[in-house]
N, C-alpha and C positions, 0 to 999 in steps of 0.2 A: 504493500500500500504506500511506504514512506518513500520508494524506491522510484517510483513513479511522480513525484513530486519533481517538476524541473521548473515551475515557477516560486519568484520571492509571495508573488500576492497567495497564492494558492498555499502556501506553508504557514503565511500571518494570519489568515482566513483559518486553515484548519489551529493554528494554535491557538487563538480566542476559542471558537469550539471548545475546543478540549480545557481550557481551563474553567468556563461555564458550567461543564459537568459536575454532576452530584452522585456519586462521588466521583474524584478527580481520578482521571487513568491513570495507568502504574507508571512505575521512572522509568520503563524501557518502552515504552510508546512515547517519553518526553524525548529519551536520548533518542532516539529515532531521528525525531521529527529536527533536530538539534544536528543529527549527524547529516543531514538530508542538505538544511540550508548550506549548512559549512562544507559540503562538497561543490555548492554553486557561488563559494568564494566571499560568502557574502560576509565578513567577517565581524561587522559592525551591528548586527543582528545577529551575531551568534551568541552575544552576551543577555540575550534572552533568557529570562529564569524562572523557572516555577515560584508562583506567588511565595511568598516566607511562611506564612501562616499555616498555606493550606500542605506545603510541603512538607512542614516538621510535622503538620498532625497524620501525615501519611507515613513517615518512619518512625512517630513515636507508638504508632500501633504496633511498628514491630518489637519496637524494644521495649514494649510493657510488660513487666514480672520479668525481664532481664536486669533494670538498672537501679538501682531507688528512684524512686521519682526524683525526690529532692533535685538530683543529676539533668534532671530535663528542662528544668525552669530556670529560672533567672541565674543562681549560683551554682559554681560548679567547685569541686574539690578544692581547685590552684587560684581559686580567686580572682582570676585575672581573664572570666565572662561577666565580669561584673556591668553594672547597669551605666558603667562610662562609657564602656563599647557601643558605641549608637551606630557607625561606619559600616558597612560592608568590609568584609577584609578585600585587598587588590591582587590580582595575580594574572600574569602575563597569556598565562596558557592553562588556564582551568581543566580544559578537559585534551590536552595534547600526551600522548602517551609517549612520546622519545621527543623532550624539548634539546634543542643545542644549546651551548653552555657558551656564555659571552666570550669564555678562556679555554683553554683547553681546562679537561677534567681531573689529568695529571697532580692539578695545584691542590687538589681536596686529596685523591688517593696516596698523596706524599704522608697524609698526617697518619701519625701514630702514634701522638701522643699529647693527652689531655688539654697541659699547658699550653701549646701549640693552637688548638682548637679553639680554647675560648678566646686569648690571644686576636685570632683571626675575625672572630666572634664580635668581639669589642670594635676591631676596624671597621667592620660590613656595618654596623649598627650607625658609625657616625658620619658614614657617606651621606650626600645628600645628592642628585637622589639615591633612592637604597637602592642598593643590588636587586637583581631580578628575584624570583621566586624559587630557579632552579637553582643558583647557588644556594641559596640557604637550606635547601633541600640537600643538595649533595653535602653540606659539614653537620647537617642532623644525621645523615647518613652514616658518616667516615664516623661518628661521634657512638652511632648506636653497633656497629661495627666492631669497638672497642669494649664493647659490654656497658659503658657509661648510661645505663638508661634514666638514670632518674637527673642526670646532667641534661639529658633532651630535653626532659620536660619542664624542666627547671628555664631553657633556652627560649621555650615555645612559650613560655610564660612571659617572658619579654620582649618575644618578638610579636604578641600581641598587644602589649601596651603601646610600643612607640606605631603601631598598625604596619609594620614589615609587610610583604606580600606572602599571602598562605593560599594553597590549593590544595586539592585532596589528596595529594602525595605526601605533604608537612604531613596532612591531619593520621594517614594511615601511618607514617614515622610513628607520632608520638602515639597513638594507641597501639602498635608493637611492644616498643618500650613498657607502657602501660600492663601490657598482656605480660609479657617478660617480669616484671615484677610482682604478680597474681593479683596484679588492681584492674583486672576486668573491664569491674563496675566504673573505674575511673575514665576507659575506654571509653563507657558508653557515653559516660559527659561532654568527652573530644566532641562524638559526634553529633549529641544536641548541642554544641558551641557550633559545631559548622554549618549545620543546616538552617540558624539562624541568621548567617553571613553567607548563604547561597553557597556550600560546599556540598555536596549530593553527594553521598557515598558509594564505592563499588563496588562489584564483586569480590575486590581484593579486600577493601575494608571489614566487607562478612568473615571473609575465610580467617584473619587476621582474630577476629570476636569467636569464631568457632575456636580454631587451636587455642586463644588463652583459656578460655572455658573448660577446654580440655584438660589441658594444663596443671587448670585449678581441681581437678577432678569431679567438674559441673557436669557430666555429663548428661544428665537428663534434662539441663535449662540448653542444652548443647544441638539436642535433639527439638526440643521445642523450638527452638530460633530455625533450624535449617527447616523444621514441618513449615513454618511460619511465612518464610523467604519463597518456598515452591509453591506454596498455596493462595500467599498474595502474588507472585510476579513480581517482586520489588528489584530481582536481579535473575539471569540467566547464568545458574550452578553451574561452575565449569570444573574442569577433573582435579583443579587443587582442591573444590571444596568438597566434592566427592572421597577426595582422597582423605582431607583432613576429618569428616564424618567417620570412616573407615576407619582409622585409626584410633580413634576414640574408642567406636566399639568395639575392638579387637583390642583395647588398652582394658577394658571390664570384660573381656571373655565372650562379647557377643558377636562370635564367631559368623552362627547362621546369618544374622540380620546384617553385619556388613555382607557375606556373599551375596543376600539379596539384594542390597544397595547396588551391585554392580550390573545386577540385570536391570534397576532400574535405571540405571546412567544409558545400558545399551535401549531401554524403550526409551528413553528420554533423546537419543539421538548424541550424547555424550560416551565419546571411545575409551574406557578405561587403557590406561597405560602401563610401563613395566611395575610402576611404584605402589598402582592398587594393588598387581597381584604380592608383589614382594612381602606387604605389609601384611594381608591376610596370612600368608605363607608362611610366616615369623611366626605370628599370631597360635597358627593349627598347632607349629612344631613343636613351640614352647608348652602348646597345653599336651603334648604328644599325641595330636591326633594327626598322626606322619602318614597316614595311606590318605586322609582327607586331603593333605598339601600334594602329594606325589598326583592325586587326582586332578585336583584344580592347576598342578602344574601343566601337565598336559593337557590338561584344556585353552591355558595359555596359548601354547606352543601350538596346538595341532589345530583348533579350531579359531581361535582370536588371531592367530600369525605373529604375538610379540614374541620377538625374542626376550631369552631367559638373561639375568646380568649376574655378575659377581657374587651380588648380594643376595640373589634368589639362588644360587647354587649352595652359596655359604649359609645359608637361615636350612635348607633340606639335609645338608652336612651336621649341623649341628642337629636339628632332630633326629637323625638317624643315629650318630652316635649316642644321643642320652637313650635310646633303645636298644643297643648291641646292634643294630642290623649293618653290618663291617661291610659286606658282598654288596650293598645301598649305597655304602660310601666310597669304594672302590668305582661304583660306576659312576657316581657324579663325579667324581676327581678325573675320568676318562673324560668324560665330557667335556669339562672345561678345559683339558688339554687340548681339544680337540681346537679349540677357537681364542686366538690371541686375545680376543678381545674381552673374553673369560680368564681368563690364565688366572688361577688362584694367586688373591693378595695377601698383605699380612694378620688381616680378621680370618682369612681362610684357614692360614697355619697354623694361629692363636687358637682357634676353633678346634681343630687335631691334636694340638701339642697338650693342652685340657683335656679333653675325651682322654687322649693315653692316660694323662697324672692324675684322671680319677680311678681309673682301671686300673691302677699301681704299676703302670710301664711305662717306666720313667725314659729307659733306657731307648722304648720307639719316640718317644718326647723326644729329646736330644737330639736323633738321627732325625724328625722335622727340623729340627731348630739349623742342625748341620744344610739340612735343605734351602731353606729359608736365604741363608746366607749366599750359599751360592749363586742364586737366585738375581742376590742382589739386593732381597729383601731383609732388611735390618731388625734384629727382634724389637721388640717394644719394650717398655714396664709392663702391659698384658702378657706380653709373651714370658717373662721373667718371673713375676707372680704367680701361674699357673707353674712354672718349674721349682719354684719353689714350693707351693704346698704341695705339689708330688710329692716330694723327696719327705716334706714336714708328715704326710700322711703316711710313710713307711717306715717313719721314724729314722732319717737319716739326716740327723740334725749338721753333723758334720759338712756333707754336700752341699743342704741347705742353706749354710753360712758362706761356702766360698759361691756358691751361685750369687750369693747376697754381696759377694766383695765384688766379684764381677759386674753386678749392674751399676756400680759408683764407678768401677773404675770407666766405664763404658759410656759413665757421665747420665747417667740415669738418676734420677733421687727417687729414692724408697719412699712409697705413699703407707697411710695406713691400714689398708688392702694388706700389702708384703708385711707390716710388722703384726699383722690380725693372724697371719698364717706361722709365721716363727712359733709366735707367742701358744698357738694351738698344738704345734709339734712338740714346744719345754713341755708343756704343760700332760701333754699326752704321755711324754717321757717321763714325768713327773722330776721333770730338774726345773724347780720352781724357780730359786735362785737367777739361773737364764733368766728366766721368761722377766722377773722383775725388774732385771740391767734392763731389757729390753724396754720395759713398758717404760719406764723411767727415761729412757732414752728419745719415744717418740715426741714427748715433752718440750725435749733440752732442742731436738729438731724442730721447735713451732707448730707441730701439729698437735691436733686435737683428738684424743684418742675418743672411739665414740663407741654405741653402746656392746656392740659387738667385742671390742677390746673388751670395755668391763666385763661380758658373763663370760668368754673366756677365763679372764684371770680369776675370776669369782671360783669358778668349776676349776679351775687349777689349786687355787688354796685350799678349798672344803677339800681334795682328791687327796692331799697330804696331812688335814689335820689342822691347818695354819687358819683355824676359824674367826679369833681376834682379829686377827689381819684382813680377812675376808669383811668382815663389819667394818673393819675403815677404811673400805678400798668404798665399800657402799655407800657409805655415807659421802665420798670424794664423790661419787661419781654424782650423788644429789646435787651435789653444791658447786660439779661444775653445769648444773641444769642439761645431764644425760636424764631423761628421762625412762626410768626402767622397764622394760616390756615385760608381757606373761613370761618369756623365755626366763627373764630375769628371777623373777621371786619363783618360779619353778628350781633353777638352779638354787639358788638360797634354801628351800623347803628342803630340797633333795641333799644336799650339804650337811645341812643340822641334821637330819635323822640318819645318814649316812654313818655323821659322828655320837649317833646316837643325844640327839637332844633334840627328840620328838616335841617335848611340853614348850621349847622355843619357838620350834616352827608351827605350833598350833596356835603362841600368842602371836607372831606373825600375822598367819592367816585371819586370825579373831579380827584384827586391826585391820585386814582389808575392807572391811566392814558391807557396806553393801555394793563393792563396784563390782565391774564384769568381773575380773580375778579371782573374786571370791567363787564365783559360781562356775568355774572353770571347769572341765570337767577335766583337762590335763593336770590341773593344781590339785582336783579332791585324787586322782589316779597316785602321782605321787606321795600324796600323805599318805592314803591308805596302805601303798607300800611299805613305805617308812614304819608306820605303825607294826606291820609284820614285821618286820625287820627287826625294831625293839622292842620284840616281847608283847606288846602291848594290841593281843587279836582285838576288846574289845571295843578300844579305840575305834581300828579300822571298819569294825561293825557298823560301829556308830558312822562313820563318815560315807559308809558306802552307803545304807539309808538315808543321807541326805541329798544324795544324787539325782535331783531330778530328770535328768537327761543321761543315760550311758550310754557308753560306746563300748567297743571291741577288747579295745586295750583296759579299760577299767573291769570286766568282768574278768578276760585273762590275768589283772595284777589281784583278784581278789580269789579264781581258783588256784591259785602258785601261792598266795597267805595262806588257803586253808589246806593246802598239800604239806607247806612247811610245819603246820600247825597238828600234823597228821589224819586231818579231818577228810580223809581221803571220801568220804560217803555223800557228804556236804559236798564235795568239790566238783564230784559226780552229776551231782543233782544240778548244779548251778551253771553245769557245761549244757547239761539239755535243754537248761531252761532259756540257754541262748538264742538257739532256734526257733522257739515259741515266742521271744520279744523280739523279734526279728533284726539280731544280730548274729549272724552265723560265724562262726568261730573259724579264725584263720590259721596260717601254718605255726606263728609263734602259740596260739592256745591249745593247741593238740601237742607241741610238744616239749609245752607246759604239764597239760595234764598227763604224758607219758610219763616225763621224769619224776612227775610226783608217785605216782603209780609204783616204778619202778625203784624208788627209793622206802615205800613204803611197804614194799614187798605183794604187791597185789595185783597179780599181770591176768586178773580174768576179763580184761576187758583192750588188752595189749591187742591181740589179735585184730578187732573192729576198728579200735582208733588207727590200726597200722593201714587193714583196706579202704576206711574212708579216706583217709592222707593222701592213698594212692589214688582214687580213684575222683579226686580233687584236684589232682597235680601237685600237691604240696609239697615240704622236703624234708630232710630230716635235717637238724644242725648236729653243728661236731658235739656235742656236749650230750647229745640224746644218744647219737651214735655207739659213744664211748659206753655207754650206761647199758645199751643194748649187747654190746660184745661185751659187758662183763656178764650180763641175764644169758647168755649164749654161750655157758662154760667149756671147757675145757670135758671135762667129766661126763657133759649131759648131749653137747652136742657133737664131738668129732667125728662119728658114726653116720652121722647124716651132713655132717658140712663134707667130708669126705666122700660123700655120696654124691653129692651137688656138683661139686669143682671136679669130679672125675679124679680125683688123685689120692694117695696114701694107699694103704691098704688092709684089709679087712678081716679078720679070722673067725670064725665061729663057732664055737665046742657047745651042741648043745646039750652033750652028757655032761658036762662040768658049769654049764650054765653062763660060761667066762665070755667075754670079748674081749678083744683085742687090740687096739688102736695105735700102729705105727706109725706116727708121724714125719716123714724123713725130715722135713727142713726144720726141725724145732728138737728132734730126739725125743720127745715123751712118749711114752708106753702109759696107756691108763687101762688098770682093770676094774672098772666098777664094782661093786655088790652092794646087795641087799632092796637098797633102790635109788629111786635118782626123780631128784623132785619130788620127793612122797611121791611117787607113782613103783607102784610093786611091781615086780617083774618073776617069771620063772623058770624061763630061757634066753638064750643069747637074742633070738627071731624077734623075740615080745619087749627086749628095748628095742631094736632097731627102730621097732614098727610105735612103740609109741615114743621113743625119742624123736622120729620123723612127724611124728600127729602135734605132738607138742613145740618144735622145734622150728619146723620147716618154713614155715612164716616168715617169721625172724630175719634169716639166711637169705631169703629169697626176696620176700618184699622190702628190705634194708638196703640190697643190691641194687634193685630196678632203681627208689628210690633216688638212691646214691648214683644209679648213671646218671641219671635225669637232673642231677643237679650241675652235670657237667653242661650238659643241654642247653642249661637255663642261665646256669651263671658265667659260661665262659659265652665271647661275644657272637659264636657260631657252635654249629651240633659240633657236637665231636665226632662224629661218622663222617662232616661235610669233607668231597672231597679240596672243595678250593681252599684255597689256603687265606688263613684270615689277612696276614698283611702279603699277600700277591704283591698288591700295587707298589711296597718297598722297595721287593726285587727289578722291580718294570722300570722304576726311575731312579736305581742307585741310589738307594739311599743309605749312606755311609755310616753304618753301627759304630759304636765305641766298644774297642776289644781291650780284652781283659784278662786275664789268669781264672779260672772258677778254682771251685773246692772239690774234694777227695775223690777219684777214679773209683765207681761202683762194678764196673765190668771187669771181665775175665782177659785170661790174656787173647789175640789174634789169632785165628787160624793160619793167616800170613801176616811178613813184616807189617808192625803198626802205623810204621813213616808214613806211609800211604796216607791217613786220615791225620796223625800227627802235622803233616804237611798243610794241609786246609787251615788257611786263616782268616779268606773273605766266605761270606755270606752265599754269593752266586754258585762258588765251585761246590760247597757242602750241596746244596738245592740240584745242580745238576748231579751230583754225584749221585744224590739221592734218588734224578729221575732216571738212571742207567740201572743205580740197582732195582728199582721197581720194573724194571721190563725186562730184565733178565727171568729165565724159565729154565730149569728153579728160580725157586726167589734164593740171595744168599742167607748162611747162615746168621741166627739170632745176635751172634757176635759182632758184627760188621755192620749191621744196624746199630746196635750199639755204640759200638765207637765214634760211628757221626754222629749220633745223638749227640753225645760227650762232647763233640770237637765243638758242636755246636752251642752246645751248654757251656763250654771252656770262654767261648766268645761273648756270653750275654745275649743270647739272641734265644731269651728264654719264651716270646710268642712262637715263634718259628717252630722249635721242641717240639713243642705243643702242637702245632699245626701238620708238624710232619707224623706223628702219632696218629692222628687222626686219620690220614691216609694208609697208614702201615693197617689200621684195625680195618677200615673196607676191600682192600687189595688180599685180606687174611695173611700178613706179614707176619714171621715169630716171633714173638713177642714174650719174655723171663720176668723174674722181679726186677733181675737185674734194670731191664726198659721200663717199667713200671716206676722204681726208682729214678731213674732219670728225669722221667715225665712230674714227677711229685715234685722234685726238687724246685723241678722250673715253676714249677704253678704255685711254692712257698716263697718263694724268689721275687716271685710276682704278687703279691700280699694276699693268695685266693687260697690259702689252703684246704676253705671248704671242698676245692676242688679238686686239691691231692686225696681229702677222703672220698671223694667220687670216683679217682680212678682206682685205691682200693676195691672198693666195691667193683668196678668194671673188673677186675684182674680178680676178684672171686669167683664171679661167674664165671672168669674161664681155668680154673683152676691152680692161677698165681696166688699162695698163699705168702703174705706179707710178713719180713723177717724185719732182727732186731734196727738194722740199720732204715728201713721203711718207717717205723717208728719212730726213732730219731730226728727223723729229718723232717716229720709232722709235728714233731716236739717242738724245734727250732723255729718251723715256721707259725707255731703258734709264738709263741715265746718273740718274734718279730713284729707280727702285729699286735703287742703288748694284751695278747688274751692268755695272762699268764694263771689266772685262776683254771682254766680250760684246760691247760697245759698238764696242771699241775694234777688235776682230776684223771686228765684221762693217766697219765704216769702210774696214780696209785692203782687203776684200774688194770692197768696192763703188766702188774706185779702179783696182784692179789689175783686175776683169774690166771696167770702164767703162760700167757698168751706168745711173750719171749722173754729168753733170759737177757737181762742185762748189763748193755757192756759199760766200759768205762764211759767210749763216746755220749751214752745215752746218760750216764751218770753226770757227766759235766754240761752236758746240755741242760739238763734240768736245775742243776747249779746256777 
């Protein structure tokens, strides 16, 4: 309609019209009709403006229950709309979108420093006449640039007094700023000051009001303005605003409703871009709904035609790794080689180098970092930090400090991030001393330690005892207005009854009086522990009846009280009753209630808990484990674990009523009599057969179990043939070789040089893929020693990886390889998963000797589960499961 406009009278005609109407039509049938004349040159009629009156009552409709009114009328925040401004503000080019600058633009991007600016500031102001409007636009600019926001508005505040020229580029500057400082509201005032001096707001001004809204965590006034904007016509949503709507909801989780936003951009006639999908895509990963992003990626790609960036490969990298799925991440790292313009940056690497150092492989961390470099690409403090609490999570406090010398020397400075991770590593080691240089230190460096430092250090001093000290760290942390979280008074609660001073943490809690905290159900879960812990069940009674709302873990911490309490009947009842209040009991409450079971001697209900576990997915921990091979004697079951694993051998006299049980890898001979388990017998036949009714379970569903944890906790099956870090080998990536610890294999069928020789990563992997297609396959021995060669190197995934192939190929496989394999997966801080491949090596008849042992000992005893450790020790004496040696003796030392 506007387009068709080629006369001045016919444009003045139709804009009378249209300002006669009741109500007045929207600002993009003014800017129209505005862009229309100013294409016929008419330039002196373009300063045509919607009436003042009728215009502010048309955007103060939008911004009603956005701004306080107060902000719309006469006064605004800065004082300086006051009722002197009678003037129209001037400005050269109101509505020009690329104005030229009287000078070059060089003279404003030079500033970089404050002094300099307002300096400049003070000149422009005493010209007469003043500078145009674009200069002062461009030094609000260089100004807000600097982060100086509240300096803008401070400027804008005088640049209305002396009446400077402002247009709606000034006005969008200082409501950024505004936004930037979470004054919104002060925002909205800018733009009731301008629409009373004819400054019409744009599409960028909304999107500007959206994002601080955001910002502020407004999201629902965030929503209302954008319903508001689409419903009046006030402006035509273009894909910043689109995008910054998106963002929003994908900041609270609502996931669905931004993807529907984008179908409505596409009905809207607006192309969503790389940055809508990016953002959604972050969005899925982070909540881990990674096959939702991998879908909407390829919708991207296959049907929209954008291409994927950097940053959409790097947001699917990182959700894949916080799921294990390794063979996901091998193929985007494929991809992005694939296309320069992808080539993984250094958020890519930091992305990988993390994933490894929570998975405790530190040592593939490194070999990124070695990548990185060559590259070109320089690690960061991201990158550093993540290497560091690797190393703090393995307890390798030692590395952790010269990584830490390294990043100063490299001219990096330590943020409170890197001294948040040190200070968890002392403290996890329990060298509290450390951790307190440390914390003292972030001080004396000007930083601010926040609250995260404090419940660390909190749960560092209750761990040791150091409870005085812990009360005056709490009190510091008040009084530098750290304000303490639920984490916080949980640590505190959990500290005092730890150290046994329940009646303190109960006057604690009394004092939290009616806030949320009080009502926690993580704060009543802890006491009620606590209270078991000291003695005191009725306590805990009493706290668990005031629980109005439970959860999972609070009935699991209250049937593990009434186990320890011997209440094993109660404990029973209160697991079934979980099911009925529709909390169903997960893998830690089943093997809770096992070990209570089994430390209480009542295994009639062992069998059921062990198949629903299984037929749950659930797992077993080392600690239930352990408890289970000592319920799995020596005495009761060798007869049928011998039966199982196909090995030992069997004797049967059934005129003397004897069996026999030689065990070759252990030497014990056991003759039972009389009975075995209170269960009578009165032939050799009549144990087997109920040693196997009673037993078989145990043996059997303990194994599956125990494979399946290899399944689940290593980052791929352990049957898979691809190898989990392939993509290592593919791009060179340069491990750090090392010396390892003690040779568990036999000697060589031939000279050992051979694998002795092997010192890179590639020649082991091919050597490996030569013995694999040879027919026979080679002996057990020669598998071994590359194991070893490779273990010798620290290329303790690999191990692993190569394992995995040898069991699908049906490779030979000893203790001796079983050993190997354990070692690397203790190495790697997963010991759960050395007892998994026990279990694997039962089922195939690898029974686990003293040195196997050992080396589960140590790697307990690494990841500082030294209660664990110590347990299973006593267990593995008392049922004589192996003798031991010195090794085992000083490991436990």
């Amino acid at each position: 309609m506007y387009e068709k406009i080629t006369k001045l009278d016919h444009a003045l005609q139709l804009f009378d019209e249209m300002t006669q109407r009741q109500p007045l039509p929207s600002v993009v049938k003014f800017t129209q009709l505005l862009q229309a004349v100013f294409k016929m040159k008419q330039y002196s009629h373009r300063m045509i403006t919607i009436p003042q009156k009728s215009a502010s009552r048309v955007f103060f409709n939008i911004f009603k229950g956005a701004s306080p009114s107060s902000f719309l009328f006469t006064k605004t925040p800065f004082e300086f709309a006051s009722q002197r401004i009678t003037a129209h503000l001037h400005s050269n080019s109101a509505s020009n979108y690329g104005p030229k600058c009287d000078r070059p633009r060089s003279r404003f991007e030079k500033i970089t420093k404050l002094d300099d600016a307002l300096q400049m500031f003070d000149e422009m102001t005493q010209r007469q006449p003043l500078p145009s409007v674009v200069k002062f636009n461009h030094l609000l600019q260089s100004i807000t640039k600097m982060k100086h926001y509240l300096h803008v508005i401070d400027l804008f505040k005088q640049m209305t007094t002396i009446h400077a020229p402002v247009n709606v580029y000034t006005t969008n500057i200082v409501i950024k700023c505004c936004c930037q400082m979470s004054c919104t509201s002060d925002g909205f005032a800018i733009v009731a000051y301008g629409l009373r001096h004819g400054v019409v707001p744009t599409v960028s001004t909304f999107n500007t009001f959206l994002n601080g809204l955001i910002l502020q965590d407004r999201i629902l006034e965030a929503e209302k303005l954008f319903k508001k904007l689409i419903k009046g016509n006030f402006c035509v949503p273009d894909v910043v605003m689109y995008n910054t709507m998106i963002k929003g909801l994908c900041k609270f989780g609502n996931n669905e409703t931004a993807i529907a936003l984008v179908k409505l951009m596409d009905e809207r006639g607006c192309k969503p871009n790389v940055v809508t999908y990016n953002t959604i895509i972050d969005s899925l990963c982070k909540d881990q709904m990674v096959d939702d992003a991998l879908k909407l990626f390829k919708d991207m790609i296959f049907h929209k035609g954008i291409l994927p960036s950097v940053i959409t490969y790097s947001s699917l990298i990182r959700g894949l790794c916080s799921i294990g799925r390794w063979d996901g991440v091998l193929k985007m790292l494929k991809e992005m080689e694939e296309d320069e313009r992808t080539s993984p940056n250094v958020v890519t690497f930091n992305i990988l180098v993390d994933a490894f150092c929570k998975e405790g492989m530190v040592e593939n961390a490194m070999s990124v970092i070695n990548i990185m470099i060559e590259r070109g690409r320089d690690p960061n403090l991201v990158t550093f930090n993540s290497l560091i609490d690797g190393f703090c999570l393995r307890g390798e406090m030692e590395k952790a400090m010269e990584v830490f010398d390294l990043m100063r020397i490299r001219g990096l400075n330590p943020n409170v991030v890197t001294y948040n991770s040190l200070l968890n590593g002392y403290c996890k080691s329990l060298k509290i001393d450390e951790a307190m240089h440390l914390f003292h230190e972030i001080t004396e460096k000007g930083m601010k330690p926040d609250v995260i430092t404090y419940n660390t250090m909190l749960q560092g001093l209750f761990r040791v005892g150091r409870c005085k000290v812990a009360h005056k760290l709490f009190r510091d942390m008040q009084a530098q207005n750290q304000i303490p979280n639920a984490l916080t008074y949980g640590i505190i609660l959990e500290g005092l009854c730890n150290n046994q001073q329940i009646d303190e943490a109960l006057s604690l809690f009394r004092l939290m009086g009616d806030s949320k905290l009080n009502s926690d159900i993580y704060v009543y879960t802890i006491l009620i522990d606590g209270a078991y812990k000291c003695g005191k069940p009725d306590i805990a009674r009493d706290l668990f009846g005031e629980v109005l709302k439970h959860d999972i873990r609070s009935y699991t911490v209250m049937i593990n009280g009434l186990c320890r309490e011997g209440l094993v009947g109660e404990a029973k009842d209160l697991f079934l009753q979980m099911n009925e209040r529709g909390f169903p009991p997960d893998s830690t409450t089943y093997n809770v209630l096992l070990q209570g079971l089994l430390k209480n001697k009542q295994v009639d209900m062992i069998e059921t808990l062990l198949r629903e576990m299984d037929g749950r997915g659930f797992l077993l921990d080392a600690s239930t484990f352990a408890m289970l091979l000592d319920h799995i004697t020596p005495r009761s079951a060798d007869a049928t674990f011998l039966k199982l694993i196909g090995g030992g051998e069997r004797d049967v006299d059934d005129d003397n009523d004897e069996i026999y049980i030689n065990h070759k890898a252990c030497g014990v001979a056991v003759r039972p009599v009389g009975n075995v388990d209170g269960i009578p017998f009165t032939s050799g036949k009549l144990i087997v057969k109920e040693i196997e009714k009673v037993r078989v379970y145990n043996i059997k569903i303990v194994a599956e179990m125990m494979m399946r944890t290899i399944q689940r906790c290593a980052p791929s099956s352990l049957l898979s043939i691809r190898t989990r870090f392939e993509f290592a080998s593919q791009r060179n990536l340069a491990h750090l070789h090392s010396n390892s610890a003690s040779n568990y294999g036999p000697q060589f069928d031939r000279p050992p040089c051979r694998f002795e020789k092997i010192t890179k990563l590639d020649d082991a992997l091919q050597l490996f893929d030569q013995m694999t297609q040879t027919q026979p396959l080679p002996s057990v021995v020669k598998f071994n020693h590359l194991l070893q060669a490779l273990s010798k190197m620290k290329h303790y995934s690999c191990v692993i990886d190569l394992f995995k192939q040898m069991t699908t190929i049906h490779a030979p496989v000893d203790v001796y390889t079983t050993n190997i394999v354990i070692k690397c997966c203790c190495q790697l801080s997963c010991t759960s998963q050395g007892f998994a491949i026990v279990a694997y090596g039962l089922r195939r008849g690898i029974v686990p000797n003293v040195h196997t042992f050992s080396t589960l000992l140590n790697g307990l005893i690494l990841e500082d589960r030294i209660l664990v450790a110590e347990k299973l020790f006593k267990k593995l004496i008392k049922g004589k499961f192996c003798v031991p040696d010195v090794v085992m003796y000083n490991t436990i030392d």
